[in-house]
N, C-alpha and C positions, 0 to 999 in steps of 0.2 A: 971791134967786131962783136956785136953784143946783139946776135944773130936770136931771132924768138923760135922754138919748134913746139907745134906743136905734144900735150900732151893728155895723155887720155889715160880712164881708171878701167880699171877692169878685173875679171875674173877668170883664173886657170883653168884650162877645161881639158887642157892635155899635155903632158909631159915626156912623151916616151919619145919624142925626137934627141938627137944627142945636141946640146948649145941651143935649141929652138923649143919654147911652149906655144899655146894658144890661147890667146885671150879675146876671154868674150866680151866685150864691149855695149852695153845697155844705154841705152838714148828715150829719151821721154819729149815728145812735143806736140805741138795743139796743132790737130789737121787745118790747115787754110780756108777749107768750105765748109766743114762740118763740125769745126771745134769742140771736134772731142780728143781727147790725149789716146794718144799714140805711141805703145812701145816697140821701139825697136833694137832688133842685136845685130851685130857683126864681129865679125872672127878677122883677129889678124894675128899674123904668126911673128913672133918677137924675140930676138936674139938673147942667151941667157949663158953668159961666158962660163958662168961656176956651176952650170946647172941648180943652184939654189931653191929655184920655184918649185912646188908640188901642187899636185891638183885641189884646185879650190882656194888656193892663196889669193887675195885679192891687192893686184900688182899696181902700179904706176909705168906708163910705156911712153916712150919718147922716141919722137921720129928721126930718121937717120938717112944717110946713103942706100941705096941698093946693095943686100948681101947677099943675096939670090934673087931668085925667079920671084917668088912672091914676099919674100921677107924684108921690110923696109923701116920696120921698129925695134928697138930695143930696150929690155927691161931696165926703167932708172931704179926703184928700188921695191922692195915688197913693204906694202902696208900694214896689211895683215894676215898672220895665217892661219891654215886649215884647222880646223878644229879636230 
């Protein structure tokens, strides 16, 4: 069973949930028509069992089951932290 999930990098932009931060998620790609680079962000809310993460730490998040209503990631580990 050597099942692949997605996994994405990102950046903490809120902590004050209890087990739950926010991570913001940064995408760079070349428009289809007008080839010019294109940044993009999205926020996804990611389960964080130790509360470990703080704002600004730049995390690793990996996909998961449904653990609520909108939360379906979970932090694999912290990269780096807040300065």
């Amino acid at each position: 069973m050597n099942e692949q999930r997605k996994r994405l990098i990102g950046v903490v932009t809120s902590d004050k949930m209890d087990k739950t931060v926010v991570v913001r998620v940064e995408r760079r790609y070349r428009h289809p028509l007008y080839k010019k680079v294109v940044n993009t962000a999205k926020k996804y809310l990611a389960h964080d069992e130790e509360n470990a993460c703080r704002m600004g730490d730049r995390v690793q998040i990996m996909e998961s089951r449904p653990l609520s209503r909108r939360k379906r990631w979970v932090v694999e580990e912290i990269l780096e932290r807040a300065a």
